[in-house]
C-alpha positions, 0 to 999 in steps of 0.5 A, a space after each residue: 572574533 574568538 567566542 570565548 576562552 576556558 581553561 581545562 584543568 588536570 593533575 597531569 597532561 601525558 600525550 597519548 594517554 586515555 585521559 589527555 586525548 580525550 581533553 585534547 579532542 575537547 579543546 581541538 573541537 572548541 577550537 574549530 567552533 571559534 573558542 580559545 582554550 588552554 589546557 594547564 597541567 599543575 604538576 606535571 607535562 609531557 608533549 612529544 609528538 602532540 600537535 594541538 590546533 590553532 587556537 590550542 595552548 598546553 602549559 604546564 603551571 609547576 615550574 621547577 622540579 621539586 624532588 620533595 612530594 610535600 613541597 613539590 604539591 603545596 607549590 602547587 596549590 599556590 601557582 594555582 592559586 596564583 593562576 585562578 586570581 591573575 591569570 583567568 578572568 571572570 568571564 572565562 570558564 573552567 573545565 576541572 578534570 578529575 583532579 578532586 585535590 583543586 576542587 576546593 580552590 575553583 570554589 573559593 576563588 572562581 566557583 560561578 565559572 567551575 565546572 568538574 569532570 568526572 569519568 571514574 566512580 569517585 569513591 575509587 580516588 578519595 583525595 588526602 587533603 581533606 576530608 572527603 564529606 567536605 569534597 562530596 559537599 562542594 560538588 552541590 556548588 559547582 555550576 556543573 558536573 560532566 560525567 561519562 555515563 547515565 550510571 555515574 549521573 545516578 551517582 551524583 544525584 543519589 549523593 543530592 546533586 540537583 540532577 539539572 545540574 549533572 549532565 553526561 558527556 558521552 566518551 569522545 573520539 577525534 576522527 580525524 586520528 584515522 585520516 588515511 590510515 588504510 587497512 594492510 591486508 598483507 599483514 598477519 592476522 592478528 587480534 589487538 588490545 591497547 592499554 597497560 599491563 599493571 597489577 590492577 587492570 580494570 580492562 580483564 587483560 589476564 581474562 583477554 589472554 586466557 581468552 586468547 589461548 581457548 581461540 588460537 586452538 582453534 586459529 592457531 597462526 593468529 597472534 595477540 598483540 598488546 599495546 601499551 606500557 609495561 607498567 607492572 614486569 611482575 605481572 607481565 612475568 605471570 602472564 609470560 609464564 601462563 602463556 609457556 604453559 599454555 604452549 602460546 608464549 610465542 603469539 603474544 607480543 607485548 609491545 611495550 610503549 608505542 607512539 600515539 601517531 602510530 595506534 590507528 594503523 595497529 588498530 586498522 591492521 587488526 582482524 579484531 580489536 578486544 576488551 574484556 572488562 570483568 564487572 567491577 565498580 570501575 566498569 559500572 561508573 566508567 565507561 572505557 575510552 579506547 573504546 570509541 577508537 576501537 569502533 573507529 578503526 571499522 575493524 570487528 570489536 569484541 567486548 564484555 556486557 558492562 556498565 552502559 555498553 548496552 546503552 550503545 552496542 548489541 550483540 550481532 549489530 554493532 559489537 560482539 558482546 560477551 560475558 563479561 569473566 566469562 573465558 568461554 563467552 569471550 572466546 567464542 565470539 573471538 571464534 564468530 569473528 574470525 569463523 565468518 569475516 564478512 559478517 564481521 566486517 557488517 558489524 564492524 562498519 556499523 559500529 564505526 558509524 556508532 562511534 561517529 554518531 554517538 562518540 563525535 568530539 564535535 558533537 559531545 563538546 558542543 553540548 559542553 560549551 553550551 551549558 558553560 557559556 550559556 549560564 543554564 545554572 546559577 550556583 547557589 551561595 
C-alpha cells in the first residue's frame, strides 16, 4: 500500500542536468520509502536514457509545440491549471521546484498541500509576470519553503518567513549512480571538471584553467578535462585562445555533451576533481550540486572556501580548500594533490563518507516527506 502521492513540479525536466537529477534522487528515494510520485515538467521534457524507479512517473504538461513564446506560456498557465483542479487530489502534496511564475497558482488553487523549493538566491531570477513584492508575499503562505543552505534559510526569514517554516535540505546524491564503477588505473592522469562553458559561469571555469596552467608547469603530461556542453563558443574561443598563449591548448580537452550514464567513470578515472567558485551572490545562497558526486567518486576534490562548504568540508580532512579567486591558492593545492597521492587519496575516502552521510538522497528526503505529510505547518489564511 502506497504511503502517499506528491507531485514535484519544475519549468523544465532535462536528464542530466544539475537541477533534474537532484529532483530525480527525491523521487526515486520516495519511491523506495513506499510513495508514489510524479515529476511534471510544464514546458518542457527530455528523458533519453533516464530510467526512474518503479513507483516513478515523469510527464510533461505542454502538449503541443507553440513556436510563439506568449502563447506557448499562457498555454501553459492553463493545462496548469487544469491540472491543479482535475488531476491532484486534495491529500496529495506538491513539491514546486524554482519555477517562481506557478507559485501564485499553487496559492489560489492548492495552497495547504504547496510546498517551494529553493537552491539559488532568489533576487537572481525575478520572475516577469508580476510584480516580485506579490511573489516574496506569497511565500508567507506556503506551508514550507525547502532551501539548500542555512545561508539562503537566512533569506527567507530576514524577508519575515516564520523560520519554522524554512527548512534546508542539504544538496543530495544518489549513490547508486556509482554502482560498479571501478577506477582504471591505466588511464592518463588527468584532472576533471563538469558543468557548462557560458559567458556567465558562476563555477570560476576561467579561474580553474588559469589554474591549470600554473600546475601543468609543474605536472606538465597531466590534462584537463572539462565535461559539459558548450553553451557559449565565444567564450569557449577565449579560453582557447588564453591556453595557445599559454603553451597548454593541447591539454585542455573540452568534451562537449556527454551522457549522464557515463559521468561516474570521468569522474572515477580522474586524479582530481575541481571547482573553483569565485565569491559572488550565487555561491553565498547556493550550494553546488555536482559537488556531492565530486565526493562520491572518492577521487581527491579541490574546492574554493564559499558560501557553507565550511559547514561540510575542511582543508587537509575531507577536501582541499583554497581561496576562492585566488590562481595561486587553487593551484597549489592542485600541487598538494598530485606532489603526495597517498594523502590525497586519505582525504578523498573521507570525503566520500561526508557525501554518504551528510549528502544521502534517503536521508535528506526523508526529512522532506516528513514535514509534507505530516502537516507540521497549518497555512495561515
Amino acid at each position: 500500500m502506497k504511503k502517499g502521492k506528491f507531485y514535484i513540479l519544475n519549468w523544465i525536466f532535462s536528464y542530466g542536468s544539475a537541477s533534474s537529477n537532484r529532483l530525480l534522487a527525491y523521487a526515486n528515494s520516495a519511491a523506495e520509502k513506499g510513495y508514489e510520485v510524479e515529476i511534471v515538467a510544464f514546458l518542457r521534457i527530455e528523458l533519453k536514457n533516464c530510467q526512474p524507479r518503479k513507483g516513478v512517473t515523469i510527464r510533461g504538461l505542454k502538449p503541443c509545440q507553440i513556436k510563439s513564446k506568449v502563447i506557448s506560456k499562457l498555454f501553459s498557465f492553463f493545462t496548469t491549471i487544469w491540472f491543479l483542479l482535475t488531476v491532484v487530489k486534495k491529500e496529495d502534496r506538491l513539491l514546486l521546484y524554482g519555477s517562481a511564475e506557478y507559485l501564485p497558482f499553487l496559492i489560489w488553487f492548492r495552497r495547504k498541500q504547496a510546498f517551494f523549493e529553493v537552491t539559488e538566491c532568489p533576487d537572481l531570477f525575478r520572475p516577469k509576470t508580476y510584480p516580485w513584492k506579490y511573489y516574496k508575499r506569497l511565500w508567507k503562505r506556503l506551508n514550507g519553503i525547502f532551501v539548500i543552505s542555512s545561508n539562503l534559510k537566512q533569506y527567507f526569514v530576514d524577508y519575515g518567513v516564520n523560520p519554522q517554516r524554512v527548512h534546508v535540505i542539504n544538496m543530495i546524491v544518489d549513490s547508486k549512480r556509482f554502482d560498479g564503477v571501478m577506477h582504471n588505473a591505466k588511464v592518463e592522469k588527468y584532472v576533471a571538471y563538469c558543468g557548462n562553458i557560458n559567458r556567465d559561469s558562476k563555477d570560476g571555469v576561467g579561474d580553474l584553467i588559469a589554474s591549470f596552467v600554473r600546475y601543468h608547469e609543474k605536472f606538465g603530461d597531466r590534462k584537463l578535462y572539462i565535461i559539459g556542453p558548450i553553451v557559449s563558443k565565444e567564450q569557449k574561443v577565449e579560453y582557447e585562445e588564453y591556453l595557445k598563449l599559454s603553451n597548454a591548448l593541447d591539454y585542455v580537452i573540452f568534451t562537449g555533451s556527454v551522457s549522464p550514464s557515463t559521468i561516474p567513470q570521468y569522474f572515477v578515472d580522474a586524479e582530481m576533481l575541481v571547482l573553483a567558485r569565485p565569491d559572488n551572490i550565487q555561491a553565498k545562497y547556493g550550494f553546488p550540486t555536482k559537488l556531492g558526486e565530486y565526493l562520491l567518486s572518492g577521487r581527491p576534490v579541490v574546492l574554493t572556501d564559499v558560501g557553507n562548504i565550511s559547514d561540510f568540508l575542511f582543508d587537509g580532512k575531507n577536501a582541499f580548500i583554497a581561496e576562492p579567486g585566488n590562481i595561486k591558492s587553487i593551484s597549489n593545492k592542485m600541487i598538494e594533490v598530485s606532489n603526495n597521492p597517498n594523502n590525497a587519496n586519505a582525504i578523498a575516502f573521507a570525503g566520500k563518507e561526508t557525501a554518504l552521510n551528510e549528502f544521502n538522497s534517503i536521508k535528506e528526503t526523508e526529512k522532506l516527506l516528513l514535514i509534507m505529510f505530516n502537516k507540521l505547518y497549518i497555512c495561515v489564511l
